[in-house]
C-alpha positions in Angstrom: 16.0 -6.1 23.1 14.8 -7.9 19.9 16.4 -10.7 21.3 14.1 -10.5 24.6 11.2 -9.9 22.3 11.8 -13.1 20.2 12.0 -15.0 23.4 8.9 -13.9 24.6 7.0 -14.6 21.2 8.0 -17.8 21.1 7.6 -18.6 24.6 3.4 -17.3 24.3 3.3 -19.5 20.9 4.6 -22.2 23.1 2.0 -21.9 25.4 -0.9 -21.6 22.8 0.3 -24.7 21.6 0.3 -26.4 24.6 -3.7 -25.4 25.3 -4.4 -26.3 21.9 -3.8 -29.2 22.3 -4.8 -29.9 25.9 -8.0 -29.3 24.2 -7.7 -31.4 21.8 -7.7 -34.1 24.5 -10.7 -36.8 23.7 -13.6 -36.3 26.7 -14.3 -40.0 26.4 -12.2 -42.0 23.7 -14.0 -45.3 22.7 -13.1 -48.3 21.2 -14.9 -50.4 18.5 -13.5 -54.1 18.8 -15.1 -56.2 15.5 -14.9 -58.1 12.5 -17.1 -57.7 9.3 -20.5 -57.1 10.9 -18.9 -54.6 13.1 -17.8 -52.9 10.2 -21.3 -53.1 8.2 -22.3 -50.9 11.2 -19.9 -48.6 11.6 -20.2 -47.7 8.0 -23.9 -47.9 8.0 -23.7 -50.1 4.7 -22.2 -52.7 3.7 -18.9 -53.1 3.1 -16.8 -53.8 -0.6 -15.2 -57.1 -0.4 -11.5 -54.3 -1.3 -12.0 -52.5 1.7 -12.7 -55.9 4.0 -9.6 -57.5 2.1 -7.6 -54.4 2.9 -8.7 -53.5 6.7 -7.2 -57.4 7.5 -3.7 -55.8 6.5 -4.1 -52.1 6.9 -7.2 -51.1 9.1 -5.8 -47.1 8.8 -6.0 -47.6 4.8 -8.9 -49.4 4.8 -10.2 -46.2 6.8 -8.9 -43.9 4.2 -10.6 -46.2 1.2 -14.1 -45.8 3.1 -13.7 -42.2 3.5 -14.6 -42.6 7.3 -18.1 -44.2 8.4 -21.7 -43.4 9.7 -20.9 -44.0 13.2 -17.8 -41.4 13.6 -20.0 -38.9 12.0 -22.8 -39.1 14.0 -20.0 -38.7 16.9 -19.0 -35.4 14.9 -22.0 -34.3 14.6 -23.3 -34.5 18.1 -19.7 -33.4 19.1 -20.8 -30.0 17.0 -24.1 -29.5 18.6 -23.2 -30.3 22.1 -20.1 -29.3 23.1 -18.5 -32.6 23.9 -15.5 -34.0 22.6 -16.2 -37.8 22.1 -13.5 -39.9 19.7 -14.5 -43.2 18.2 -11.7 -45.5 16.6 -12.5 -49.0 15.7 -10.0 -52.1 15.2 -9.8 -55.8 14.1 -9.8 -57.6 17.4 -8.3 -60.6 17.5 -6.6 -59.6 14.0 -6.0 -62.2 11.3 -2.7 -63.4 11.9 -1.0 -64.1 14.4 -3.8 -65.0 17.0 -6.5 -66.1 13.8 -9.9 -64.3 13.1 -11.6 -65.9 16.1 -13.8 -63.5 18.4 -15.7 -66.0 20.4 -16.4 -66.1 24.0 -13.4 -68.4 23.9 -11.2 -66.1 22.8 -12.2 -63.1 24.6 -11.1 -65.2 27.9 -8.1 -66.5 26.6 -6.9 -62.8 25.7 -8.2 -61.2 28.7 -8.3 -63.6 31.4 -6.3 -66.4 31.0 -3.3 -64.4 29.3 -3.8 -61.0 31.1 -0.9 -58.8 31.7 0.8 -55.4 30.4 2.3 -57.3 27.6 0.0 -58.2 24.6 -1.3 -62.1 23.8 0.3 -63.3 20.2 -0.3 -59.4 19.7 -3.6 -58.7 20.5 -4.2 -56.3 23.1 -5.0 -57.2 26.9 -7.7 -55.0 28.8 -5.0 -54.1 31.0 -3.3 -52.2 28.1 -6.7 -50.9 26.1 -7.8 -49.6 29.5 -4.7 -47.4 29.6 -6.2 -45.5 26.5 -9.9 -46.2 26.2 -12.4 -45.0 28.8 -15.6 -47.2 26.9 -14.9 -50.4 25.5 -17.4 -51.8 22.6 -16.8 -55.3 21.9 -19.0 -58.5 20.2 -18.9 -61.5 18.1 -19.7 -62.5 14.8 -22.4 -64.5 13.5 -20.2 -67.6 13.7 -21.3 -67.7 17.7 -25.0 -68.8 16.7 -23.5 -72.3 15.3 -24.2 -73.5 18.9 -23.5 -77.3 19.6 -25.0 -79.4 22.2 -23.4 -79.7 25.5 -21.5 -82.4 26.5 -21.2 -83.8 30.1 -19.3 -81.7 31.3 -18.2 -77.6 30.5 -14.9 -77.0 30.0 -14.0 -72.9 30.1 -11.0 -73.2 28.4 -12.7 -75.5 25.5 -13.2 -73.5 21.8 -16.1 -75.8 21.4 -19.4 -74.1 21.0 -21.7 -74.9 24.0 -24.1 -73.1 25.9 -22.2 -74.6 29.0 -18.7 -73.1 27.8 -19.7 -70.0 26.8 -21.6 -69.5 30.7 -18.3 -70.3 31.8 -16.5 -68.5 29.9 -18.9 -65.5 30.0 -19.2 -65.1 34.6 -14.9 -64.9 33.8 -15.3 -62.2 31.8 -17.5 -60.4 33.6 -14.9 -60.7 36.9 -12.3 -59.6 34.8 -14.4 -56.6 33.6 -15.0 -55.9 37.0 -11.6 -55.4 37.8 -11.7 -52.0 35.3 -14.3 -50.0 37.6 -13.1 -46.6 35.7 -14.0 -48.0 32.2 -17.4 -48.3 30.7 -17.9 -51.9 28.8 -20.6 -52.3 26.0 -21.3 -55.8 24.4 -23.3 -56.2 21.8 -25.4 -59.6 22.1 -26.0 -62.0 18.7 -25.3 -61.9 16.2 -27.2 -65.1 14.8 -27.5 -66.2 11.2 -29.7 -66.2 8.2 -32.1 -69.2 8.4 -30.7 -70.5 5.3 -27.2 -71.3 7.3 -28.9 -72.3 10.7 -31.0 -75.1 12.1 -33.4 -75.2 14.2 -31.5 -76.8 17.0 -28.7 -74.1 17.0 -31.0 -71.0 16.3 -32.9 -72.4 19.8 -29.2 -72.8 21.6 -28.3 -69.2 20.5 -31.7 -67.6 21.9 -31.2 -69.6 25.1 -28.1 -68.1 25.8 -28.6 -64.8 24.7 -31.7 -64.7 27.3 -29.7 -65.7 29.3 -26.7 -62.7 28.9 -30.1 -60.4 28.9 -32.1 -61.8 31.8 -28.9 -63.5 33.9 -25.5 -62.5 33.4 -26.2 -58.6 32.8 -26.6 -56.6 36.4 -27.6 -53.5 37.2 -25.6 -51.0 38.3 -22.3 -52.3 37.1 -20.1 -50.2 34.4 -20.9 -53.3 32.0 -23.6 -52.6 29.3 -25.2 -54.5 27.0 -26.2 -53.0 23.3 -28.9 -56.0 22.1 -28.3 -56.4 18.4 -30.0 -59.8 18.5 -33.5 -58.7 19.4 -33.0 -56.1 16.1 -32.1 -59.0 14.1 -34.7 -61.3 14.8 -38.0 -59.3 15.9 -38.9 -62.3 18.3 -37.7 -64.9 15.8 -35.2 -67.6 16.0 -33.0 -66.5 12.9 -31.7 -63.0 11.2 -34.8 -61.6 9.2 -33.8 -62.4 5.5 -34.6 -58.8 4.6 -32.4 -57.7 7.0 -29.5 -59.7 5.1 -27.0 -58.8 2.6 -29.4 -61.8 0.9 -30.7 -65.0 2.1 -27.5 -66.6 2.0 -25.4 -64.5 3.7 -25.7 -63.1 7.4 -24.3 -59.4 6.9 -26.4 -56.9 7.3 -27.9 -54.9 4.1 -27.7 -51.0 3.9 -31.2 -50.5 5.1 -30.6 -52.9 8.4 -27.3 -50.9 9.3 -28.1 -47.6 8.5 -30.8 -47.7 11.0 -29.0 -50.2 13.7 -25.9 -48.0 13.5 -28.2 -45.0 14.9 -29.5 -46.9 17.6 -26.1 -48.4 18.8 -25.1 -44.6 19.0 -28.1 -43.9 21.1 -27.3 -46.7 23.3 -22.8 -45.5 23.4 -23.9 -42.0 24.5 -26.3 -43.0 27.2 -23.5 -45.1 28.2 -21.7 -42.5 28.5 -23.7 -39.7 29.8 -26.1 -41.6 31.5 -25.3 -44.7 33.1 -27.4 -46.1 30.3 -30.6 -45.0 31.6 -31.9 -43.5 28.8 -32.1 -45.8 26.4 -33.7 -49.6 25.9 -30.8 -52.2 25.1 -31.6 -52.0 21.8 -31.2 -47.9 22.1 -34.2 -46.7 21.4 -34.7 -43.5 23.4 -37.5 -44.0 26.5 
């Protein structure tokens, strides 16, 4: 008999287990694809050069060293107050070594286009395997992208020279590929562009060219891709990144004050995403 009993304990702790953690079960897991201005955000300050060094080796101790970020907590916190169950991770993408730390248009297309399959590229993930897992994908470049060259005769898509021309290219193939993911969400952050101090004139204009042209262009409505427009909070109308937005004039990191508030509106904009279509929101994320 206390045999019979044992059994059945075990067998109902089983089953608690088992709805636990059914629960536990992300609505909506997200991913966060950046470098070092991706991580200013989601920390909502700066970052210290350790933890920057660190994340390029160990992004889970780096994640331990920041003692978690502004972005996951305002996840947590809304996850409190309205019942959802939303899970934010972040990651290096492409990491350091072995692909290099390259996330330009050229690279997104060579990872996801031109080397697409179930197996990862030089170890980077393909979007057939991150789709597998995520059900919103948040991806961008970094500043580097604004040091725009001029075109030459011809565009090339699978040229990592720095044109308006082969970042169009490159750009329509990513959006067919995207397309091919109907159940996942996309968000891409446009910019980011530099400090005046590290731009000229000539590339500042290139980068606001092509960026009106991802806003005005290459985003359509009613698709599941979603733009997030980090460049038109950066500059205010300008050509370059508002010095007192910077880490300093020299450097084109945001400061504390630029990415605590940023980081606010890109969760605006992920959860309008999500709930709404993207409705609710301006591409910057301000709430209409």
């Amino acid at each position: 008999m206390k045999h019979r009993y044992f059994l059945l304990l075990a067998g109902f702790i089983l089953i608690l287990l088992s709805c636990s953690k059914k629960m536990e079960q992300p609505d909506t897991n997200i991913i966060f694809l950046h470098h070092s201005v991706g991580e200013f955000i989601w920390n909502g300050k700066p970052t210290p050069f350790v933890q920057k060094a660190v994340r390029k080796i160990s992004p889970k101790l780096a994640d331990r060293l920041s003692n978690g970020g502004r972005l996951p907590k305002l996840f947590e916190a809304y996850n409190s107050d309205h019942g959802k169950n939303y899970r934010i991770h972040q990651m290096n993408f492409p990491k350091a070594s072995p692909y290099g730390w390259n996330n330009f248009p050229f690279d997104y297309y060579n990872i996801w286009v031109e080397n697409a399959g179930e197996e990862p590229f030089m170890e980077e993930p393909t979007l057939e395997m991150l789709t597998r897992d995520y059900q919103v994908i948040i991806f961008k470049h970094c500043y580097p992208v604004s040091s725009i060259e001029p075109d030459q005769d011809s565009a090339d898509i699978h040229s990592h020279l720095h044109t308006v021309s082969n970042y169009k290219l490159q750009y329509n193939a990513l959006k067919e590929k995207l397309r091919a993911f109907p159940d996942t969400k996309f968000i891409l952050f446009t910019g980011v562009v530099q400090v005046k101090a590290n731009l000229t004139e000539e590339e500042a204009l290139r980068t606001r060219e092509f960026f009106n042209w991802v806003r005005e262009e290459w985003d359509q409505p009613g698709d599941h891709i979603y733009l997030w427009d980090l460049y038109s909070l950066q500059t205010e109308g300008g050509l370059y990144f508002k010095d007192e937005f910077a880490v300093s004039p020299q450097d084109s990191h945001p400061n504390k004050e630029f990415a605590g508030r940023v980081v606010e509106l890109l969760f605006n904009r992920i959860t309008d995403v999500i709930e709404n279509d993207g409705k609710g929101t301006s591409l910057t994320g301000s709430r209409l």
